[in-house]
C-alpha distance (Angstrom), angle and dihedral (degrees) to the residues before:
residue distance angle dihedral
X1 . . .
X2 3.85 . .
X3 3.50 85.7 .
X4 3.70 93.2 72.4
X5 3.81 96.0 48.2
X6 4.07 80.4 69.3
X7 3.72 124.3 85.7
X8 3.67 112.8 -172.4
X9 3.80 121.7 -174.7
X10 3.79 124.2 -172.2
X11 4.19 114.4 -151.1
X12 2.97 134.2 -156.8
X13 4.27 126.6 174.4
X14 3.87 88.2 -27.6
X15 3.64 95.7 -43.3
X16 3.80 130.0 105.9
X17 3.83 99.1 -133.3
X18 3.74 90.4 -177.7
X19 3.99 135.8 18.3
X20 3.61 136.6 135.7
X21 3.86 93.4 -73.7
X22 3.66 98.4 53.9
X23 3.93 88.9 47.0
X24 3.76 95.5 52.6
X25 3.98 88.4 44.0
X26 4.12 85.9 53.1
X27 3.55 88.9 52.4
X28 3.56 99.4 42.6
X29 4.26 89.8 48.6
X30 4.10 92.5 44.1
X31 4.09 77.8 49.1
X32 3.65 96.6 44.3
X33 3.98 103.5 27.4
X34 3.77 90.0 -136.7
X35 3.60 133.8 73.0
X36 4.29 90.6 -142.4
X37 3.45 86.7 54.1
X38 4.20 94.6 49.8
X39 3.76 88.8 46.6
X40 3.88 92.2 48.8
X41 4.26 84.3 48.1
X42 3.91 92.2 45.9
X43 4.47 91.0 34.6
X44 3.88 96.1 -122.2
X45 3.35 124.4 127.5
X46 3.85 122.0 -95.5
X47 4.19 87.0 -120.6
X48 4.24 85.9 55.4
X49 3.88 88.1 52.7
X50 3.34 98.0 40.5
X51 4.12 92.0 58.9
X52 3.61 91.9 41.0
X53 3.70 90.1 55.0
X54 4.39 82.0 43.3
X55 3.75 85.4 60.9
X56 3.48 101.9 51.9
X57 3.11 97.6 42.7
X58 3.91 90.5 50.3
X59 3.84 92.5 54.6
X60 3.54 108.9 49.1
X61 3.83 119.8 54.2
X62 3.48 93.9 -125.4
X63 3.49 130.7 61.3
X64 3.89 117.5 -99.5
X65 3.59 94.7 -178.7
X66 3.68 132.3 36.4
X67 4.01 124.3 -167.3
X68 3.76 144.1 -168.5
X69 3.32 123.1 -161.6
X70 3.96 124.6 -124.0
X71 3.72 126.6 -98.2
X72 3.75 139.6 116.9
X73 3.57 90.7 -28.2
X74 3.98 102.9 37.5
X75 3.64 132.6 -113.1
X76 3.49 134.7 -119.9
X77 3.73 141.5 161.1
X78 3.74 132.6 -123.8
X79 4.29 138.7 -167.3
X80 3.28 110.4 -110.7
X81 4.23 121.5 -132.0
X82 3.42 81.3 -100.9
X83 3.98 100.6 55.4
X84 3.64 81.6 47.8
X85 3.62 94.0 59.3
X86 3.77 86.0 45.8
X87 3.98 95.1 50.2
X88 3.93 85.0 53.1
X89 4.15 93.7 42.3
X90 3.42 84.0 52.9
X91 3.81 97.5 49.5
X92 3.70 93.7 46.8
X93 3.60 87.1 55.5
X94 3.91 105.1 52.1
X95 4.24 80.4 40.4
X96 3.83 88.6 57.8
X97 3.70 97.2 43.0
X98 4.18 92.6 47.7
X99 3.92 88.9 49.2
X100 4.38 91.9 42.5
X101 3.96 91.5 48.4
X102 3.51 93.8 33.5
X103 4.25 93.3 124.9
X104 4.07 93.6 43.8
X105 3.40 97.3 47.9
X106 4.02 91.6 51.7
X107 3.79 85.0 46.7
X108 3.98 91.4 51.5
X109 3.71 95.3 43.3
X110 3.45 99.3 41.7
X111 4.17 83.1 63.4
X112 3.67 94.8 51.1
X113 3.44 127.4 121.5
X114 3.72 118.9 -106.1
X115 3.84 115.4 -130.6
């Protein structure tokens, strides 16, 4: 659960290119196949997701997310192999920095208010 007490933001030229909010909204579009339907899951509207996605796909030189629009035959949106790799980077990282702080963040939360 330590892992949670962390939030780790990636910038990049006064952007955050990744941070717990666009993770969870690239697993909730490679879960949902659409980035409507992740914003509807996460209750953001589809404008919000669609610049997050913009960002990302800004600061990286690959694309993280690729889209079709609607029509006759639907849209939909999907994570590319490299937003995968960037979903797990991204894990590995907040793993890593639970496990190395381990001892100072049970020494800051153990001095936390309770609600």
């Amino acid at each position: 659960m330590r892992d949670s007490l962390l939030k780790i933001r990636i910038s990049h030229e006064g952007n955050t290119a990744l941070g717990p909010g666009k993770i969870e909204l690239l697993l909730m579009i490679e879960q949902h196949g659409s980035i409507s339907a992740a914003a509807k899951q996460m209750q953001m509207s589809y404008r919000r997701a669609w610049e997050l996605v913009d960002v990302m796909n800004r600061c990286f030189d690959q694309v993280v997310v690729l889209s079709s629009t609607g029509g006759t035959h639907g849209g939909g949106a999907q994570v590319t192999e490299f937003g995968k790799s960037l979903i797990g980077a991204y894990q590995q990282i907040l793993k890593k920095s639970a496990e190395a702080s381990a001892d100072e963040l049970d020494l800051i939360t153990r001095h936390l208010r309770k609600a």
